[in-house]
N, C-alpha and C positions, 0 to 999 in steps of 0.2 A: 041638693044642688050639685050639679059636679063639677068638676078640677076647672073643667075647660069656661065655667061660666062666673070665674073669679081669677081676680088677678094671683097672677104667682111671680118671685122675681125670678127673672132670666140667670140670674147665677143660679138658682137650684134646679131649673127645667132644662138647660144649655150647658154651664161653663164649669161650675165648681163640681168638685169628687164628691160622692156619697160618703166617704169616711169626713171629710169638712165637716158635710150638712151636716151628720150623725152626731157629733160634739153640741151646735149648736140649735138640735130639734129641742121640741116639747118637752119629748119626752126623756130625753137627757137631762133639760134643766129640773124638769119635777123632781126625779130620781136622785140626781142627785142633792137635792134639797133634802128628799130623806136620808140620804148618804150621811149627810151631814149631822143629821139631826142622831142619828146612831151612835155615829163617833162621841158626839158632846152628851148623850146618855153613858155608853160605854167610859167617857172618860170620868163623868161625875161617881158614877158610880164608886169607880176605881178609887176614886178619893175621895169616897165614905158616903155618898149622898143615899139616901133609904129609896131606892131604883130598883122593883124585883126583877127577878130572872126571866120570870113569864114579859113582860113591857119589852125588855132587849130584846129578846131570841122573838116575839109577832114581829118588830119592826125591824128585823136582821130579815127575815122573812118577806114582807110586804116592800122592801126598797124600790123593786120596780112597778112603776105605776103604769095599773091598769088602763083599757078606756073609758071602763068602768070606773074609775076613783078621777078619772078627768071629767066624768059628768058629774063627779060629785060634787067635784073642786069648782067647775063651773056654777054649780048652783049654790054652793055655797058664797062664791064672790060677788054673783048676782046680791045675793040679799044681806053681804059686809061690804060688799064694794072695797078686800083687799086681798091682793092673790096670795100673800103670805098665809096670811090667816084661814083662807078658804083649805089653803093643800094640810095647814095641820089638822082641820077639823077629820078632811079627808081623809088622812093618814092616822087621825083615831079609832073614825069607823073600819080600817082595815086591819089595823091593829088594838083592839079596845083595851088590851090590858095595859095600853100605854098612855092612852088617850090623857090623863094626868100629867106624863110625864114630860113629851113632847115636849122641846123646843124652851125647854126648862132655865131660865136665866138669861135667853136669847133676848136680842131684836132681830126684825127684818132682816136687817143687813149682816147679821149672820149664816143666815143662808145665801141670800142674795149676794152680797161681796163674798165668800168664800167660793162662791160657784161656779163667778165668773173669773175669778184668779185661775180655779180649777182646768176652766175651759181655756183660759187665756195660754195657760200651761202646755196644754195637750194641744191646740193650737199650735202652739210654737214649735212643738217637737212632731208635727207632722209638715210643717212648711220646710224645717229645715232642711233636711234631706233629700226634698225636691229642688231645694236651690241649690245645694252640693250636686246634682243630678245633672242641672241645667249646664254647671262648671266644667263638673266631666264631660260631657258634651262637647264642649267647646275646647276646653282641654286639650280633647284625640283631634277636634278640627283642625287648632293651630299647630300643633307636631306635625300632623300631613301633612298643610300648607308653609310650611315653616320659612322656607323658600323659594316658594310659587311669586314673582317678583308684580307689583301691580300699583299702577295711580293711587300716591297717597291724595287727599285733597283737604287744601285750605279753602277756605270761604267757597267750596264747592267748584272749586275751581284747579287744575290739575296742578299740583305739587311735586316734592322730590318722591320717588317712589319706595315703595314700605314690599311686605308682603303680603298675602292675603293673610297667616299664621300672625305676624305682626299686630293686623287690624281686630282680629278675633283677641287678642292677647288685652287690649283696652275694654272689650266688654269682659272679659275676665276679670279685671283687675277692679271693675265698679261693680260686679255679680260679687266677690271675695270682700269689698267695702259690707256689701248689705248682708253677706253673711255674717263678717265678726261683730259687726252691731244686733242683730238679732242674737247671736249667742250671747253678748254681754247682757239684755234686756233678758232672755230666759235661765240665765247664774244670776242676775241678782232678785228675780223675782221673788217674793214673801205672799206672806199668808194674813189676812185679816184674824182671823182668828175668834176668840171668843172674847169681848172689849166691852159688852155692855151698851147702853142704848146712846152714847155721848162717848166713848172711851174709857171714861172713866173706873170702870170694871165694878161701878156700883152693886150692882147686884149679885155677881158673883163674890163679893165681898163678905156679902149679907147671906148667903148659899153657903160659905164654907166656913161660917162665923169669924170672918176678924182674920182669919188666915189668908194673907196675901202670898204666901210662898204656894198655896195649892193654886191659885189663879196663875203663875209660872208654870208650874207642873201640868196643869190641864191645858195650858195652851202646847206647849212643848207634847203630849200625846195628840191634842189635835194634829198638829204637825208634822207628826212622825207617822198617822194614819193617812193624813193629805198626800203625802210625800213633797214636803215645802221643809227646805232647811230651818226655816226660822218667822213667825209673825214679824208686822214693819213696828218699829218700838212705838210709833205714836199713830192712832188711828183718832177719829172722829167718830162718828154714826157710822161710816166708812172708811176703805181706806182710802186713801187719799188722791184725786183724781188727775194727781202727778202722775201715775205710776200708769193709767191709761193713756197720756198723752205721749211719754218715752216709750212706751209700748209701739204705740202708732208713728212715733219719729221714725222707728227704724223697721219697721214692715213697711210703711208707706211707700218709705223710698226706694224700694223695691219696684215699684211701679214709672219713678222715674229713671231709672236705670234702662226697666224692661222698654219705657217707649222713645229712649234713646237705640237700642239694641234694632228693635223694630224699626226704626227711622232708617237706620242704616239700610237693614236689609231693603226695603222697601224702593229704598234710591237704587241700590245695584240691581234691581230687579228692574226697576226700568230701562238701569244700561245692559242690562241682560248678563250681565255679568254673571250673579249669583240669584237664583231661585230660591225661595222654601220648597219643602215636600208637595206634589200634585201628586194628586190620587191617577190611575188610567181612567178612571168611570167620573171624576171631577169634570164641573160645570164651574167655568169662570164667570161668565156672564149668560144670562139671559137671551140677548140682544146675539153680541158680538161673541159665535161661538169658539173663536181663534184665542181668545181672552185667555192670559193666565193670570189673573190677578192675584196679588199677595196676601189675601184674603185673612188666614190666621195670624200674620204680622200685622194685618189692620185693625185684629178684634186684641192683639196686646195691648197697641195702641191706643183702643178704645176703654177698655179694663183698664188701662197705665195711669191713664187722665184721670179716672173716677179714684180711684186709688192713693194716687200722688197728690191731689187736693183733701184727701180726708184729716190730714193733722191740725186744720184751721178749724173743724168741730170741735175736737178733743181738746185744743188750747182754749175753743170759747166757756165747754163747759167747762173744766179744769177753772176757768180764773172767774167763773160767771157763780161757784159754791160760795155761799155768807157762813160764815163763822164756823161749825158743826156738822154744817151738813143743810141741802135744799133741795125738793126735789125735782125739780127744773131737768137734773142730770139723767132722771129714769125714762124716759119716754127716746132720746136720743142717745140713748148705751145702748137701749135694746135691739135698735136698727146698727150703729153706728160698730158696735163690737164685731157683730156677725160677718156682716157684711165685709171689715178689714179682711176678714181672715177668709173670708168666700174668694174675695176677690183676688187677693197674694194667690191664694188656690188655682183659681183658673188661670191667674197669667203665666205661674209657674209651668201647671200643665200644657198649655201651650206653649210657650219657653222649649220646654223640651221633646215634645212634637217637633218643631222649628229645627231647634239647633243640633239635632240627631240625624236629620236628613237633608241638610243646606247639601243645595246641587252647585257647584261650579263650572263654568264655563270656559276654560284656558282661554281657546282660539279665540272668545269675545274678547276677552282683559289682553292679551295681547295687543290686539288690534288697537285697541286703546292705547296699550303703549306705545305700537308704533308709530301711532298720529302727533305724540307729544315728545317721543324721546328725541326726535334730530333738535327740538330747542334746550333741551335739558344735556345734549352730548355737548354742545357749540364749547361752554367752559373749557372742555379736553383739548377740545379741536384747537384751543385759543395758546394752551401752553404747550402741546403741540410743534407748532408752531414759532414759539418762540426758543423754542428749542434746536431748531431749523435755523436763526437768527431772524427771524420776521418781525416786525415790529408789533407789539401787542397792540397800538391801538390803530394802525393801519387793519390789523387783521379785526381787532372789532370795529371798524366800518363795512368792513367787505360781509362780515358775517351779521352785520343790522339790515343792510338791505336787503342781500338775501334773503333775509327773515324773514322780512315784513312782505315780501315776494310771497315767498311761501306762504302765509299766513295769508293773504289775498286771497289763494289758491282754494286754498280752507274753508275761508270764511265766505266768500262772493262768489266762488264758483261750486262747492259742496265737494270740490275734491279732496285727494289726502295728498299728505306734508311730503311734500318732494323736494324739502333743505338740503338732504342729502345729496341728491341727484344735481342738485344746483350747485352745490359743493366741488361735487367730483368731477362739475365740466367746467369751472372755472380756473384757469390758467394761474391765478393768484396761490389758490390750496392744493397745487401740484407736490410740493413735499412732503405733503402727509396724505394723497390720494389712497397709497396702499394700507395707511393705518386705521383709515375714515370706517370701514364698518367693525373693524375692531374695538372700537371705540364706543358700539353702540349695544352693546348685550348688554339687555337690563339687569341684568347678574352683578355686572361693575355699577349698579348703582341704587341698589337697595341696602347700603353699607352693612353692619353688623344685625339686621334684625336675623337670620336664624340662630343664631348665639343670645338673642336676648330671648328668642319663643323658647330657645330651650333650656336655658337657664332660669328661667320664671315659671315653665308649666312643669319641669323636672326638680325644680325645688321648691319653693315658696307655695305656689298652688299643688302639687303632690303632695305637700307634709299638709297642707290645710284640711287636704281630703281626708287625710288618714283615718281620721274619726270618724268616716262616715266609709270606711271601705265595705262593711259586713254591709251595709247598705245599698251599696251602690252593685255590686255582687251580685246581691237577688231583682236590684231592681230591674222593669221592663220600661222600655217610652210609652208613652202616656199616646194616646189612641182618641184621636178628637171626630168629632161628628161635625162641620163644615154649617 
């Protein structure tokens, strides 16, 4: 049968990286199931267990699984109906002088929970650096724009004015939230370890006779082979399925960040303001060939939503485990793990697609400003004025109806704001005629934001980066297919 006459998901045919998938294939998890199983020979050994040299050095040897030893494993699960069981048999036939020794003192969840920590891991320290990527991105944007003056907006509705560098400085500042919560969740990560079918370390008890200092020492080499500072001190059958739900707290929200980020873009795109990246040889629409739709801030968006809703699984299964252990939680790990981390992938990747090649439009944001700033100058115009001895609230009647004149203008007849002009032929605002368009560079009114973009992307967001500078150095923007 081929590819094309079974379903596949869209993050591995479309949206997420090959290094993602690669963590999260088949043949990664088999593999590293033998990984696993190596180490915990190799450690027992170490601590006296009667394990020859021939057993390690076949299964040092066989770790990566064939496709051959996946049909074996296949046909073995077929007829135990348990995929643990079926890959050790598997991995006897490929190693037989170990075939004894495999998986010696184990349960499932010693491979299984170790595996996915493993992935969880490596996971983590490939999303990082893309969202450190995303930062820098945006970083170089608001330095450039730092001062470029532009309609901030409340309730969507035109406000005092910010800059463009400003307004990139707040998706910075919730991109820099979701990174130091993923570095907190990948520093305190642990290791399941080797605990026995309940925790208890029964068995391994019963393997090193009565010596529980060696069940310390073998787990501590597991650990030091995994690369995991330390096992979590209390495990069940597993480890505990807190540790995936804080995992997903804070990759999650990644996804809410990214379609607030994309929200944005998406609005200035219809005032024409600011663009994402178009291709020359790009097709917006079908239909309407003039279209430049914001199309990869739509598919953020769409990624963001799936994404941002995923911690309501991870809380259900989390609190939905009885006592030890259930396994309720294996059928929606196997979907629910993957797919976090597919999906952080893709929206990152376009993230910085996006924010590497946002086009700005001056002469649009201008014009915008100039429709809005003679009501936003009026306060100046007001003390002004009374500086002149004019009465302040004489002069805020003269400048209400003017307004609302103007605003007439605007609104009922689709012209632009001619406050000004109404201003400077009214006999009343004669003493400040010569001051009236001095008054009105949006420079005088975007207060201190290039001192805050530069004082926040030159310190606090540059030291954050630091850690990721060997990184950021080699990397390239990420290269999307539409």
């Amino acid at each position: 049968m081929s590819s094309y006459d079974k379903y596949q998901t869209p993050l591995a045919t479309r949206y997420a990286s090959q290094e993602m998938m690669s963590i999260f294939s088949a043949r990664t998890r088999a593999s590293t199931w033998r990984q696993l199983w190596v180490w915990l020979a190799e450690a027992e050994k170490e601590l006296g267990l009667n394990i020859p040299d021939e057993a390690i050095q076949q299964m040092r040897e066989h770790v990566t699984v064939s496709d051959k030893a996946f049909d074996v494993a296949r046909e073995y699960e077929n007829k135990f109906r348990h995929d643990v069981m079926a890959h050790v048999h598997a991995y006897g036939e490929d190693a037989p002088a170990a075939a004894g020794h495999i998986h010696l003192g184990a349960t499932s969840c010693y491979v299984t929970d170790n595996a996915d920590l493993i992935f969880i891991q490596k996971a983590l320290d490939l999303i990082l650096p893309k969202l450190a990527k995303v930062i820098q991105n945006l970083k170089e944007f608001a330095l450039k724009y730092k001062d470029t003056p532009t309609l901030g907006f409340t309730h969507y509705q035109p406000a005092q004015l910010i800059t463009i560098g400003k307004r990139a400085c707040q998706w910075i500042q919730e991109l820099v939230m979701d990174l130091e919560d993923i570095e907190t969740v990948r520093e305190r990560l642990q290791f399941r370890g080797a605990q026995g079918t309940t925790g208890s370390q029964a068995t391994f008890l019963e393997l090193f006779e009565g010596n529980a200092d060696k069940i310390v020492e073998l787990n501590k080499i597991l650990c030091k082979k995994a690369g995991f500072p330390s096992t979590y001190p209390i495990s069940t059958q597993t480890y505990t399925r807190k540790v995936d739900l804080r995992v997903a707290n804070a990759v999650c929200a990644i996804g809410a960040t990214a379609e607030r980020i994309a929200s944005d873009i998406r609005h200035l795109a219809n005032l024409k303001e600011m663009e994402e990246p178009f291709e020359k040889s790009q097709i917006g629409s079908s239909a309407m060939a003039y279209k430049r739709n914001p199309m990869r801030s739509e598919r953020i968006a769409a990624l963001s939503r799936k994404l941002a809703n995923l911690p309501v699984n991870f809380s259900n299964t989390f609190k939905a485990q009885w006592f030890e252990r259930t396994l309720d939680d294996s059928a929606i790990r196997r979907m629910d793990i993957p797919e976090m981390f597919l999906l952080a992938d893709s929206i990152l990747l376009a993230l910085d697609n996006v924010t590497n090649g946002l086009v700005v439009y001056p002469s649009v944001v201008r014009a915008h400003i100039d429709q809005e700033l003679p009501f936003m100058a009026t306060e100046s115009i007001l003390m002004k004025l009374a500086q002149h001895g004019v009465s302040r609230q004489d002069a805020h009647e003269e400048i209400r109806v003017l307004s609302h004149q103007a605003s007439a203008v605007v609104k009922q007849e689709g012209g632009k704001n001619d406050l000004l002009e109404r201003i400077k032929k009214s006999e009343f605002f004669k003493p400040v005629w010569g001051e009236i368009d001095g008054l009105v560079d949006p420079a005088l009114f975007i207060g201190n934001c290039p001192r805050i973009v530069e004082d926040y992307c030159n310190g606090q967001v540059a030291e954050k980066l630091s850690r990721y500078q060997e990184t950021l150095s080699k990397a390239e923007t990420a290269q999307l297919s539409i």
